[in-house]
Residue frames relative to the residue before (quaternion, step in Angstrom):
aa qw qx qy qz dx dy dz
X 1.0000 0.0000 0.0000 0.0000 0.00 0.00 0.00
X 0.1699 -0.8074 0.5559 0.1009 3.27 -0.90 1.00
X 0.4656 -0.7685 0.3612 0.2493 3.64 -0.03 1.38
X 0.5707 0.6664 -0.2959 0.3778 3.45 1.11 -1.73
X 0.8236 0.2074 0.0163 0.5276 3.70 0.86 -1.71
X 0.2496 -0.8680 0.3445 0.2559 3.35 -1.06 0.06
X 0.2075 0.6610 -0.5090 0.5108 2.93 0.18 2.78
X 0.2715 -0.6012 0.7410 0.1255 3.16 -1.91 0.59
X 0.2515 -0.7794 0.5568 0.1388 3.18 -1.10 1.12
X 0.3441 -0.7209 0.5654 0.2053 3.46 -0.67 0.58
X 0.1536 0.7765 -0.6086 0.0544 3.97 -0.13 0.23
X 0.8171 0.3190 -0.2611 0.4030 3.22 -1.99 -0.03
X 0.1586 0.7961 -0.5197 0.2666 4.02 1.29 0.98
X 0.8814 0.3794 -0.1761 0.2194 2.72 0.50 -1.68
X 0.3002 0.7601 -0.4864 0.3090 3.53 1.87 -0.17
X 0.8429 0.1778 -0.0361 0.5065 3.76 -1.52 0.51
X 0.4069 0.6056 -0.4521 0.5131 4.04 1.07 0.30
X 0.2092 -0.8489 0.4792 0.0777 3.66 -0.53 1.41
X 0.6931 0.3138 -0.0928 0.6423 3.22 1.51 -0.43
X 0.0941 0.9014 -0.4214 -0.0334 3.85 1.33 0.79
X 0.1273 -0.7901 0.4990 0.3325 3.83 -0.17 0.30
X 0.4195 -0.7788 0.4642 0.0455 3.32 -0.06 1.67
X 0.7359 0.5399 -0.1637 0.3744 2.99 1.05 -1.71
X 0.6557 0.4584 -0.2568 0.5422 3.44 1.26 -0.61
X 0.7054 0.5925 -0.3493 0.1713 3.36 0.95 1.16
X 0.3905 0.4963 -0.2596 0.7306 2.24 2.31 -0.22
X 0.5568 -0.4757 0.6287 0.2615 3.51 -2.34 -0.12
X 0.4304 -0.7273 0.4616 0.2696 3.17 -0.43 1.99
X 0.4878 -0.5426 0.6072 0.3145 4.02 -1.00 0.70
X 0.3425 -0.7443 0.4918 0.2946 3.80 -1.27 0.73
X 0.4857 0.6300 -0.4652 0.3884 3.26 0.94 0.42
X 0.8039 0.3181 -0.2283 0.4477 3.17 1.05 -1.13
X 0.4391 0.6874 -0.5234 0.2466 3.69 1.22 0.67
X 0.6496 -0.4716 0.3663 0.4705 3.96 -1.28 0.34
X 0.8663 0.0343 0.1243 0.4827 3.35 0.79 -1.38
X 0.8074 -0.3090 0.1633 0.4754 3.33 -1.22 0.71
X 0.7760 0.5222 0.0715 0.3465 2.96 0.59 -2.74
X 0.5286 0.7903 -0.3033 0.0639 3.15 1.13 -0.62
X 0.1775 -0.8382 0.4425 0.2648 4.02 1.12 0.86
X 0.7267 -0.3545 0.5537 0.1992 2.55 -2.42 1.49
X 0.8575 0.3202 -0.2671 0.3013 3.08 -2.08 0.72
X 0.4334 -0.6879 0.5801 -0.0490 2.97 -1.81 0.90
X 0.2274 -0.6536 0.7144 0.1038 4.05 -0.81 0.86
X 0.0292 -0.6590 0.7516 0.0023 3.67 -1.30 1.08
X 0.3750 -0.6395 0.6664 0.0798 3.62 -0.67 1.57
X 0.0040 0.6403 -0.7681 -0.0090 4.06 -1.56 0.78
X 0.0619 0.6123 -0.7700 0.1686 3.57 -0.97 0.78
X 0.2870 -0.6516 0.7004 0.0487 3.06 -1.25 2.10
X 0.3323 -0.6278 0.6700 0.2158 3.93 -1.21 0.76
X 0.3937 -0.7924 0.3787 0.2714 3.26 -1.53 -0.06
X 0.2559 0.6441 -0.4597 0.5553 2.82 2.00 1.02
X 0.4844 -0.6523 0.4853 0.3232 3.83 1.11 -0.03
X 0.3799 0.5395 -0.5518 0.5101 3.94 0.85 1.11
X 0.2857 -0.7108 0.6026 0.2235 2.73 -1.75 0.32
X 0.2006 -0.7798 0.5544 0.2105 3.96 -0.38 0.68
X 0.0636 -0.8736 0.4814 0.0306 3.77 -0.67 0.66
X 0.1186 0.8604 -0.4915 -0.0633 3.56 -0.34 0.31
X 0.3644 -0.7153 0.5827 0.1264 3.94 -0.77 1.15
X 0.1361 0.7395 -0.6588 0.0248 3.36 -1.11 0.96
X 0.5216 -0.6932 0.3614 0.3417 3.57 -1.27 0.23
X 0.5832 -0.5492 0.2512 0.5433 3.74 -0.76 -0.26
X 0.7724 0.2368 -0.3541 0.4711 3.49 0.53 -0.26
X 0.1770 0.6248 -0.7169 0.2540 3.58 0.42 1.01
X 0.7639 -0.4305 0.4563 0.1511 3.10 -1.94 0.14
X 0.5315 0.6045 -0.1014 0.5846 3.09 1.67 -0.94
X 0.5569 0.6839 -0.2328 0.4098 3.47 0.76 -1.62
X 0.7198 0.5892 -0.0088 0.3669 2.85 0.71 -2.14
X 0.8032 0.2009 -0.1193 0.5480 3.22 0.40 -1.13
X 0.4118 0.6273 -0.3752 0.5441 3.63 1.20 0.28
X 0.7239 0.3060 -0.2822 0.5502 3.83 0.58 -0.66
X 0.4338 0.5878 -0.5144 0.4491 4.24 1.21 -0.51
X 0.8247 0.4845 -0.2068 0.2058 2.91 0.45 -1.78
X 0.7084 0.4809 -0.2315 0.4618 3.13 1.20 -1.17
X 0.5053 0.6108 -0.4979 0.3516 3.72 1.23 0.12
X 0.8584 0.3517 -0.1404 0.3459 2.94 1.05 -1.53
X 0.6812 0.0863 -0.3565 0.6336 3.30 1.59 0.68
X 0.5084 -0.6706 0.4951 0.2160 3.26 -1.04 1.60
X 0.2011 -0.7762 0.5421 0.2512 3.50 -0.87 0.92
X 0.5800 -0.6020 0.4256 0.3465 3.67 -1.52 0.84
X 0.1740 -0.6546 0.6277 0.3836 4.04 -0.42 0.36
X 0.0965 -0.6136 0.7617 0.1845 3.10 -1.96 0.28
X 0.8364 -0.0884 0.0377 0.5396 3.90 -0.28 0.90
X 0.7792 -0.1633 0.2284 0.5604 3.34 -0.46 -1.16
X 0.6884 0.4734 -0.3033 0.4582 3.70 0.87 -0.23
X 0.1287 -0.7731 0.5828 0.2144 3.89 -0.92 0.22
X 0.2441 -0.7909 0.5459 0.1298 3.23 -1.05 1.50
X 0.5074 -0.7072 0.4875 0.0693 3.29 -1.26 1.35
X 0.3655 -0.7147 0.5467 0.2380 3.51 -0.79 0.78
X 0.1875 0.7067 -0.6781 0.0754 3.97 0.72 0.27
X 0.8937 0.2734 0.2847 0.2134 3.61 -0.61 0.14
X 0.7196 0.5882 -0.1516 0.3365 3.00 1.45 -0.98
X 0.2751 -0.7233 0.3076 0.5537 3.66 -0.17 0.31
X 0.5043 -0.6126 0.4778 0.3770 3.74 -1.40 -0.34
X 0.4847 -0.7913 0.3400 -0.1524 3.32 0.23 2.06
X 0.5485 0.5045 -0.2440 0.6206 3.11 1.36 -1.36
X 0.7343 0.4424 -0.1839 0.4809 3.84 -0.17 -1.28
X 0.5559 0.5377 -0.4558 0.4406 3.84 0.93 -0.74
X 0.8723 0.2616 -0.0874 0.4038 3.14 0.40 -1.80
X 0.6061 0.2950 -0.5962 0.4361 3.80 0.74 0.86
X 0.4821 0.5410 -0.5476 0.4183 3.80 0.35 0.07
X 0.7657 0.3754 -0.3546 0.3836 3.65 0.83 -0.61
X 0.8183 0.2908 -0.2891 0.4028 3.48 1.29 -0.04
X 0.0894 0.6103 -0.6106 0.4966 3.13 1.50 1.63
X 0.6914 0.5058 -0.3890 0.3388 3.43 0.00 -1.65
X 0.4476 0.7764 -0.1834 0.4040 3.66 1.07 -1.56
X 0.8712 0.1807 -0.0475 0.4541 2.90 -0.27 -1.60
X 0.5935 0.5881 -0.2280 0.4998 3.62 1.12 -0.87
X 0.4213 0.6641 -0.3294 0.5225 3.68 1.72 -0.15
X 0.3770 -0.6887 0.5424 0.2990 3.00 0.39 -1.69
X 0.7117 -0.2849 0.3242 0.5542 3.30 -1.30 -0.82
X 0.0740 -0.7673 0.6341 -0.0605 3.90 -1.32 1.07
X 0.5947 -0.6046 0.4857 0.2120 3.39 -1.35 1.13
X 0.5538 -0.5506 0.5665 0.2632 3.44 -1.08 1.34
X 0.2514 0.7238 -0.5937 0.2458 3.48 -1.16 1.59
X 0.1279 0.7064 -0.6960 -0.0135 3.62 -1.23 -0.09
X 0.6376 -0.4962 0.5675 0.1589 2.87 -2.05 0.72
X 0.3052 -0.6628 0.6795 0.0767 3.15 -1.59 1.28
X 0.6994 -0.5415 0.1914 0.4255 3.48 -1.07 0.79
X 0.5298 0.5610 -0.4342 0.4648 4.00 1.18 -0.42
X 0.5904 -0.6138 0.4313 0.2977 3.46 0.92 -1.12
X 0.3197 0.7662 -0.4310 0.3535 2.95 2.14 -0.03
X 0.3003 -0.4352 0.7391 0.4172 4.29 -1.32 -0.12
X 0.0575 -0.6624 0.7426 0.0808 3.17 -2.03 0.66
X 0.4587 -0.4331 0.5810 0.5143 4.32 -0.50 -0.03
X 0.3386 0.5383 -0.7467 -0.1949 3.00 -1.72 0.25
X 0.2716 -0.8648 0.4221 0.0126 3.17 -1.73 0.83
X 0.2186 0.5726 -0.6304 0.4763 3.34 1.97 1.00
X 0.5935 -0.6159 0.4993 0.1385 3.05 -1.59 0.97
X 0.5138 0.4850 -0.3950 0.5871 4.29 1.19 0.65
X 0.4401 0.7992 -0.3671 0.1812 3.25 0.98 0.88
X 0.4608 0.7074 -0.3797 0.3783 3.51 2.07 -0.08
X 0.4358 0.5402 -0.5137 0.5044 3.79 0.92 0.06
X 0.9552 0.1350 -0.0982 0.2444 3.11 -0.24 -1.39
X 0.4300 0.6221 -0.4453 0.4794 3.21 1.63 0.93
X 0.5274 0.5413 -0.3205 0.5710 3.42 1.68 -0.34
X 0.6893 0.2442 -0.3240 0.6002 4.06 0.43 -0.61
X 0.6074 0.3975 -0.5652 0.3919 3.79 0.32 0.64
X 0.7974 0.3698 -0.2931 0.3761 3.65 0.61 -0.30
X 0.4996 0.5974 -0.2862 0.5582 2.87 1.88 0.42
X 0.3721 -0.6345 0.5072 0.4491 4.10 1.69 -0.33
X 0.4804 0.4422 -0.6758 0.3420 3.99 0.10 0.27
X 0.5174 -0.5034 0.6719 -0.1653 2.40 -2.08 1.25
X 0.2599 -0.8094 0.4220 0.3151 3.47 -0.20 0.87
X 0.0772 0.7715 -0.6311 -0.0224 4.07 -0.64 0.26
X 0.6280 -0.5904 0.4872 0.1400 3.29 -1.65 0.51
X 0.5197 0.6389 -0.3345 0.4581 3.86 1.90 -0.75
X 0.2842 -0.5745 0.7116 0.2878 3.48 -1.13 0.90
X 0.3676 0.5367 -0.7204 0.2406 3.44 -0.92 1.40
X 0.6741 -0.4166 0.4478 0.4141 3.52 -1.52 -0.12
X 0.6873 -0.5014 0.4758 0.2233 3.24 -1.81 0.47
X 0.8507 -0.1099 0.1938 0.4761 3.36 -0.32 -1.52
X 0.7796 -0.0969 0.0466 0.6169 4.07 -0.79 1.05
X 0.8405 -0.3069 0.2409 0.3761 3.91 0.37 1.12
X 0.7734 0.4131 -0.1683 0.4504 3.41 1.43 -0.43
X 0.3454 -0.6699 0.5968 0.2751 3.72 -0.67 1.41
X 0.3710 -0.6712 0.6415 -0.0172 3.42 -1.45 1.32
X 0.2860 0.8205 -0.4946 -0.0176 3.48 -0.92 0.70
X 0.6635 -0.5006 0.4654 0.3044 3.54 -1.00 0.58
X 0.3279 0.7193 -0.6070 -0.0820 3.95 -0.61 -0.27
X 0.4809 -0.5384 0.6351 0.2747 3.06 -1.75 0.76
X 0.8265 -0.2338 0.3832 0.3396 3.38 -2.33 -0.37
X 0.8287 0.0766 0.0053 0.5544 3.52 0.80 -0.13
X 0.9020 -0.0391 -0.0363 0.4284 3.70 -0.37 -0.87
X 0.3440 -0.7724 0.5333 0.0277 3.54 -1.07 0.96
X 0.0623 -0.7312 0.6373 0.2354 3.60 -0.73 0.25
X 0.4932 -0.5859 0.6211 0.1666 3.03 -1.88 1.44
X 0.8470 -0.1534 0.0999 0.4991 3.59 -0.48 -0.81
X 0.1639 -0.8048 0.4865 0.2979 3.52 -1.40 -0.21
X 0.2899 -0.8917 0.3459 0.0344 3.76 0.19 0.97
X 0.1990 -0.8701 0.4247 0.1516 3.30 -0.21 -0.07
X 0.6976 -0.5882 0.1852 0.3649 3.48 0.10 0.85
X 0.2149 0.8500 -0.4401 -0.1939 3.21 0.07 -0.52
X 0.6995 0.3524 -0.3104 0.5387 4.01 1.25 0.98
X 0.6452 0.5866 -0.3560 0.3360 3.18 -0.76 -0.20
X 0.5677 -0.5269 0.2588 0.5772 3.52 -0.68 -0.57
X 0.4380 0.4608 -0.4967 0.5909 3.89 0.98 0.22
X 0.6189 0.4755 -0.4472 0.4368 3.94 0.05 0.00
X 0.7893 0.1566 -0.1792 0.5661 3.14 0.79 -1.10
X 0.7707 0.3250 -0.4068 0.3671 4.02 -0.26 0.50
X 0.4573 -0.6231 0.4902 0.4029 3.52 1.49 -0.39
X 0.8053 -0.4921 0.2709 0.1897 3.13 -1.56 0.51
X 0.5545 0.5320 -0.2510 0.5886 3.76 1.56 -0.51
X 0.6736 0.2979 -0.3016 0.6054 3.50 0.48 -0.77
X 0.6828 0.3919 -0.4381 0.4339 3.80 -0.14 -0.09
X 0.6497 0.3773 -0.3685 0.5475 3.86 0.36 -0.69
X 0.6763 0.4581 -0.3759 0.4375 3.79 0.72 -0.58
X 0.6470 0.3297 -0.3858 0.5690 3.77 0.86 0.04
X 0.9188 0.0476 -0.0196 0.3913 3.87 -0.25 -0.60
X 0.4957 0.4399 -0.6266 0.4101 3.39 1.02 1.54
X 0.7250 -0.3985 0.4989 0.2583 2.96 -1.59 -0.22
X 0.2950 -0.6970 0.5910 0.2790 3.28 -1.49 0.53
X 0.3233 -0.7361 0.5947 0.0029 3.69 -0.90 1.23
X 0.5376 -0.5769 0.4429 0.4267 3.88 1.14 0.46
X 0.9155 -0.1074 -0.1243 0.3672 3.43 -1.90 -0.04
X 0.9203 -0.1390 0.0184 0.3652 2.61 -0.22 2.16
X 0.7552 0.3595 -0.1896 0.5144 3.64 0.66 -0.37
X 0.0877 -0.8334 0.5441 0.0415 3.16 -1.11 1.11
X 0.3653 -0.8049 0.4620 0.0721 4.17 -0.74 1.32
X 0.0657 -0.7207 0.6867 0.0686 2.94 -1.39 0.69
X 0.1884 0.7307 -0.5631 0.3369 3.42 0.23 1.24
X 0.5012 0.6904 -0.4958 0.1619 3.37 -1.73 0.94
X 0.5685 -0.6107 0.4064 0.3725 3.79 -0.26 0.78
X 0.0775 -0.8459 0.5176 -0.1031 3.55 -0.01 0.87
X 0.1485 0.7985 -0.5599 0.1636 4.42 0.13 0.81
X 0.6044 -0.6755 0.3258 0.2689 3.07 -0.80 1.14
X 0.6832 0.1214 -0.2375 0.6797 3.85 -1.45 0.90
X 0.8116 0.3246 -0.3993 0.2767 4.03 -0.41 0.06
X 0.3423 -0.7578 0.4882 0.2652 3.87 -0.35 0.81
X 0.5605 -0.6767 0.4648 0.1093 3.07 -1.35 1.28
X 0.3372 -0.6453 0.6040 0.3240 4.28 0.04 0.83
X 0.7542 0.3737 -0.4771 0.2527 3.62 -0.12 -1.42
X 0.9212 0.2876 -0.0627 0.2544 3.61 1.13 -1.07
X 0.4021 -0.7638 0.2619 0.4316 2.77 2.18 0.21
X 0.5707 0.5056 -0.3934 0.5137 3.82 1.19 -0.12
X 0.3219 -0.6678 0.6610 0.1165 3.49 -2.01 0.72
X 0.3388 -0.6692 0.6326 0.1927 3.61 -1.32 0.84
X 0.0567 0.7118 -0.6984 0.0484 3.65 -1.12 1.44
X 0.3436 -0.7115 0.5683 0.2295 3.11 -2.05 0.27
X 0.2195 -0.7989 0.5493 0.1091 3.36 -0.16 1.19
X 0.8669 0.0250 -0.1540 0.4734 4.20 -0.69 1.41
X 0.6618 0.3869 -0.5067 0.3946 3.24 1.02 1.26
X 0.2995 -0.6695 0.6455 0.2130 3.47 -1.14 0.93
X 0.3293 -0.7201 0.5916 0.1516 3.14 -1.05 1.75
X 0.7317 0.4177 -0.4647 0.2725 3.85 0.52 -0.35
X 0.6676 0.4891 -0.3997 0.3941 3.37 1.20 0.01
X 0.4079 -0.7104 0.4596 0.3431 3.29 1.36 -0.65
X 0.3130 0.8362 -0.3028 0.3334 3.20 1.98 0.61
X 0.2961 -0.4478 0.7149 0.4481 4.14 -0.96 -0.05
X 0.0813 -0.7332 0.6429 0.2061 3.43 -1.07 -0.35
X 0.7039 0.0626 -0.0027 0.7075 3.73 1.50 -0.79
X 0.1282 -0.8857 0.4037 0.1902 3.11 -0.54 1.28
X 0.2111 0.8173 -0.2030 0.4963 2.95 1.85 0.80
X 0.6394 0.6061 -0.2958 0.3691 3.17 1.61 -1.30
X 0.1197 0.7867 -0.5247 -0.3023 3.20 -1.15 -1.30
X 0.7384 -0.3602 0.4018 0.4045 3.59 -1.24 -1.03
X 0.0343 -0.8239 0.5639 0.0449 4.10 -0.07 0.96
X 0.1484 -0.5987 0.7200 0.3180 3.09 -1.71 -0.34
X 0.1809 0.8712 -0.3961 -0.2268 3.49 -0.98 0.33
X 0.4948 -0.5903 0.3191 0.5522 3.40 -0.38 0.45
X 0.8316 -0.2099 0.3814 0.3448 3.07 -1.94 -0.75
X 0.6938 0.3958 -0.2193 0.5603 3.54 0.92 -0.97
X 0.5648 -0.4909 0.5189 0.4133 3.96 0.82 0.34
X 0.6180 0.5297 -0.5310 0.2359 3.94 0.27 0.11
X 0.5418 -0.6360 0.4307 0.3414 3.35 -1.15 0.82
X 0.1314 -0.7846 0.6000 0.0845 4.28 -0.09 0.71
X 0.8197 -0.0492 0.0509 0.5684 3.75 1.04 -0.34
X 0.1178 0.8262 -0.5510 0.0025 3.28 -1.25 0.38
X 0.3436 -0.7382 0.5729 0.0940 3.60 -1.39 0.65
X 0.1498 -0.8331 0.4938 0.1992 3.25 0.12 1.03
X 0.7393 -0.3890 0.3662 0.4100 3.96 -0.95 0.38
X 0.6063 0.6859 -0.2418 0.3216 3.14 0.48 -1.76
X 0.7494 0.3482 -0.1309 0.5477 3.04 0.25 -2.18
X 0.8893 0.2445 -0.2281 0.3118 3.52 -0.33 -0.82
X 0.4056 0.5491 -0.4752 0.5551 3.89 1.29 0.57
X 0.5867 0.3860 -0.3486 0.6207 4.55 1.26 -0.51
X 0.6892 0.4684 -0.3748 0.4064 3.51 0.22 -0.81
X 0.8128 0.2343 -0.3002 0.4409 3.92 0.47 -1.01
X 0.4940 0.6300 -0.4770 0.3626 3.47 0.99 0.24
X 0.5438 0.2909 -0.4373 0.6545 4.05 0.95 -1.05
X 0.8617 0.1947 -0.4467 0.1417 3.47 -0.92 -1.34
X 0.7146 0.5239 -0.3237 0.3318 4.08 0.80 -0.34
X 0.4052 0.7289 -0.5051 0.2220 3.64 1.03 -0.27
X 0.7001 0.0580 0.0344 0.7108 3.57 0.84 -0.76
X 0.1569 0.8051 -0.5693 0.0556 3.31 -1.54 1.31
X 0.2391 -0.7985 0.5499 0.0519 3.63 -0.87 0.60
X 0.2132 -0.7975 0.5625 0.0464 3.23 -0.54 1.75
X 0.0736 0.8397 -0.5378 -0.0148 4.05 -0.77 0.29
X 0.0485 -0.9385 0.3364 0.0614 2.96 -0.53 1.28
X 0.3082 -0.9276 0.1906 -0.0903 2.94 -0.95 0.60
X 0.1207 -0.8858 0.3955 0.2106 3.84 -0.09 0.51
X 0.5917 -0.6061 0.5067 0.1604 3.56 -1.57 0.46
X 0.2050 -0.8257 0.5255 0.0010 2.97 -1.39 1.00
X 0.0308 -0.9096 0.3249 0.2572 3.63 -0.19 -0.08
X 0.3521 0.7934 -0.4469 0.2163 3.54 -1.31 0.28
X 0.8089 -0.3360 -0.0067 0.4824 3.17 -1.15 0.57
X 0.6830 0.2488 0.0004 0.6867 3.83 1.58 -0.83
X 0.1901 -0.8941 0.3921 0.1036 3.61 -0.07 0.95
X 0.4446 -0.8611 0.2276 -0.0946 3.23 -0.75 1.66
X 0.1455 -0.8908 0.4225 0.0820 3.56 0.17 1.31
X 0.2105 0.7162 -0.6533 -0.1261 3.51 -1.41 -0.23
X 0.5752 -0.6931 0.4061 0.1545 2.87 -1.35 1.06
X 0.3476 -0.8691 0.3517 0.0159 3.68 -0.53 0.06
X 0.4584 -0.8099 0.3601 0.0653 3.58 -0.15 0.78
X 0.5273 -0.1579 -0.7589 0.3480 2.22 -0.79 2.31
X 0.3556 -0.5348 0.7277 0.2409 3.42 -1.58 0.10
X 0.1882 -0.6772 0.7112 -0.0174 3.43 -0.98 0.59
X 0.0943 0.7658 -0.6237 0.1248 3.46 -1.06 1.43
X 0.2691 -0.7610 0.5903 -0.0027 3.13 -0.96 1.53
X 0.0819 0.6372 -0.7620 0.0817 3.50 -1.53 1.12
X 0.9124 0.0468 -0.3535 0.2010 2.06 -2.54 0.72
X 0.1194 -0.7997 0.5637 -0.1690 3.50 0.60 1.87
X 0.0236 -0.6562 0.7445 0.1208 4.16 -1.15 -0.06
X 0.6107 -0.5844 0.4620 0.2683 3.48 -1.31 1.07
X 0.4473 0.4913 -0.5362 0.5206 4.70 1.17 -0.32
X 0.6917 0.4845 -0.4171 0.3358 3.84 0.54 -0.75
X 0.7769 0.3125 -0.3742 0.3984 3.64 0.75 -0.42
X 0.3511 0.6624 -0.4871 0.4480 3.75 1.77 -0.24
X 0.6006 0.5938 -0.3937 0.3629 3.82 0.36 -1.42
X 0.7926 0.5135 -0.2865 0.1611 2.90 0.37 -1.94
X 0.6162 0.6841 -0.1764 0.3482 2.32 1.80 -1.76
X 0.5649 0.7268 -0.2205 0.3226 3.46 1.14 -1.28
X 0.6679 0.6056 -0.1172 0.4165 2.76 1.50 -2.37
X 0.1836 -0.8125 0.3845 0.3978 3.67 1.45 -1.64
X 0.0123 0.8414 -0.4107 0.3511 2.66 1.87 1.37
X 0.7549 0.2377 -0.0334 0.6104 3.49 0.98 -1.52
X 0.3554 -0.7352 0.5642 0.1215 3.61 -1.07 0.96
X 0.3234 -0.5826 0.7283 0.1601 3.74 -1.26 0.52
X 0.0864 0.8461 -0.4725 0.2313 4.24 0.00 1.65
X 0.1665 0.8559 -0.4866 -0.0543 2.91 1.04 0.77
X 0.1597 -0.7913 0.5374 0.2438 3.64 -1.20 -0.37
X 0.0112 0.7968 -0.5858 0.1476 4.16 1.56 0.83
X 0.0996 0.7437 -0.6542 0.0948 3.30 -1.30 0.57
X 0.0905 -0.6934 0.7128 0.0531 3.82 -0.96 1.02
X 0.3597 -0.6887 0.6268 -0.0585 3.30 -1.20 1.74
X 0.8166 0.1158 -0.1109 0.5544 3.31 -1.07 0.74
X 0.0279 -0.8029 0.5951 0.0218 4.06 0.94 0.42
X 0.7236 0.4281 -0.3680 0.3972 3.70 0.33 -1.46
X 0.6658 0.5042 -0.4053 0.3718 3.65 0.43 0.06
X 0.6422 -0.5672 0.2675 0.4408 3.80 -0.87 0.90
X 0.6986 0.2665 0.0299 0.6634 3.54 1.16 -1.28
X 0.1125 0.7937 -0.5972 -0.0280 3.62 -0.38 0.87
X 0.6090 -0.5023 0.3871 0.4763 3.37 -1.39 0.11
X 0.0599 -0.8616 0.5009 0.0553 3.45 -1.35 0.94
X 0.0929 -0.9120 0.3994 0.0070 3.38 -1.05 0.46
X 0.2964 -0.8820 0.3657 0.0213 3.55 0.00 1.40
X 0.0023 0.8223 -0.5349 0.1943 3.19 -0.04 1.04
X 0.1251 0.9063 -0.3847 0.1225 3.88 0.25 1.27
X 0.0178 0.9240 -0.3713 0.0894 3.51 1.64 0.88
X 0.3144 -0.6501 0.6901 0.0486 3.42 -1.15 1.28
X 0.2453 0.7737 -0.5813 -0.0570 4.05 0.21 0.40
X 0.2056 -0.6766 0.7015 0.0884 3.63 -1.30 0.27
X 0.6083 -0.6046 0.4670 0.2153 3.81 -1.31 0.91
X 0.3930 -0.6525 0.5165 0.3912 4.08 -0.19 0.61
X 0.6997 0.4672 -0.4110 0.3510 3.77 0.14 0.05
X 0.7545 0.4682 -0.2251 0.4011 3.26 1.37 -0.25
X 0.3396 0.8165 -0.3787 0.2732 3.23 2.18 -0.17
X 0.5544 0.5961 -0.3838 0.4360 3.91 1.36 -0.45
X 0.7301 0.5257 -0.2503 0.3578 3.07 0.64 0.03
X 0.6889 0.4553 -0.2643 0.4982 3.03 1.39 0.28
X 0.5457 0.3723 -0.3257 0.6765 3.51 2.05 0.19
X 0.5327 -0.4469 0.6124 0.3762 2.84 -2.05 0.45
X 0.7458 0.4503 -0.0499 0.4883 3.46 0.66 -1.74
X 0.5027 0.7165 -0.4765 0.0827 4.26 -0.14 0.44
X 0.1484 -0.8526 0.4933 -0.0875 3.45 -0.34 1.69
X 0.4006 -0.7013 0.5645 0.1703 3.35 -1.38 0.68
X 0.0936 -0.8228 0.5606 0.0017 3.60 -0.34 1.34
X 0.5826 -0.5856 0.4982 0.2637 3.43 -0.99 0.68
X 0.0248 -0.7786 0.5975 0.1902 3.84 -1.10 0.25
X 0.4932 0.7368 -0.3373 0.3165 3.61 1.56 -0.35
């Protein structure tokens, strides 16, 4: 990533390339063009395999290809995804897959709190944060640990009456980088009574948090340009004394919101209670596309988006206690436009 501009350079393609198009790396000399007219530039083609390769091919602008590449793309508009434009060659129509499935959903009604074990079995669950994963059960997700989308390319999500969480990360600097999550909540959470100490609190950038006495900065973005500035930088907490208690480095979390945010689906929803607690889903869904990662810095910048965590060490008085990490990026449902180019209300009725 080059901070200065906004691009990723791909380099070192042509190594081991038996048929390299050399020529299509340099700027064709006008002497040596066919014709007068002949237009600047070059189309590079990506096609992901499902052996997980990538298969590339470089052509020029007045190739033949070129040509039938601009027909094509008139008459079907391609979808950007960041800096890249994805091409319908073929492709199925995803969008339409995954609201027909959450008509069905919603057109269901009210459903029993559940989720899928890694076979795919339904199991009950009955902690009461169960509308996420009662949605990716009636959808077939499978729980997994990969920062990839949910369902046909698209991250799926549950929302409540107001705030939503976007992703949940895990540090990966600071002193939570370096001791893990038990030894951080054991220095600078709170004690929360039987036994269990929290690290929990609304947390917006440049403003200091009462519950925890720490502040959320961005260390190598210019917010007026909407710029990386260091791509090196990232997201901190720090206490009072300027120490760094956590951090998100750029890197990690510029890969992470690119797979899991390129395409999203918001669904809301309301609660039920009893012995097995009860969801239904709700009309419109609202899906956002073609998102870039300055859009969630901004927000972040803006304190649009909150730093909520909810970590917790059970059973504290014991040497090794039971622990639980819980690092939530959450953002208000009225601001969720603001992180797509593309974010539409869709009917489920």
């Amino acid at each position: 990533l080059y901070p200065d501009y906004p691009q990723v350079r791909l380099s070192g393609f042509l190594r081991g390339c038996a048929n390299a198009p050399a020529v299509l790396m340099r700027p064709i000399p006008r002497e040596s063009r066919r014709f007068d007219n002949e237009p600047d530039g070059r189309l590079l083609f990506l096609a992901l395999h499902p052996e997980r390769r990538l298969i590339a091919h470089a052509v020029g602008a007045a190739s033949p290809i070129a040509r039938e590449f601009d027909d094509y793309i008139a008459r079907n508009p391609p979808v950007r995804r960041g800096v890249f434009l994805d091409i319908p060659v073929g492709r199925r129509d995803t969008r339409s897959e995954l609201l027909v499935r959450l008509r069905e959903i919603h057109r269901a009604g009210w459903h029993e709190s559940r989720r899928l074990d890694r076979e795919g079995r339904a199991l009950p669950y009955v902690a009461r944060n169960g509308a996420g994963y009662t949605l990716e059960a009636l959808l077939g997700i499978t729980p997994n640990a990969r920062a990839l989308p949910d369902f046909l390319g698209w991250e799926v999500k549950a929302c409540g009456r107001d705030r939503g969480t976007l992703m949940t990360p895990e540090p990966d600097s600071g002193y939570y980088g370096q001791h893990g999550v038990e030894a951080f909540v054991r220095r600078f959470g709170h004690d929360a009574g039987r036994d269990t100490l929290y690290f929990t609190g609304q947390h917006r950038t440049g403003v200091r948090c009462a519950a925890t006495g720490q502040r959320l900065i961005l260390r190598g973005f210019d917010a007026q340009s909407g710029r990386i500035t260091n791509i090196n930088g990232g997201i901190y907490l720090i206490t009072d004394d300027d120490m760094d208690s956590a951090g998100w480095s750029f890197r990690r979390l510029l890969e992470h919101w690119g797979r899991k945010h390129a395409a999203a689906a918001y669904v809301p929803y309301d609660s039920g209670t009893g012995l097995v607690p009860r969801y239904r889903y709700n009309s419109p869904a609202s899906l956002g596309e073609g998102t870039e990662f300055a859009r969630f810095l901004l927000a972040l910048a803006d304190g649009v988006i909150v730093f909520d965590p909810g970590s917790k060490v059970m059973n504290a008085s014991r040497q090794a206690g039971k622990v639980k990490a819980r690092s939530q990026f959450r953002i208000s449902k009225k601001y969720l436009p603001r992180l797509y180019a593309r974010f539409q209300d869709e009917s489920l009725n």
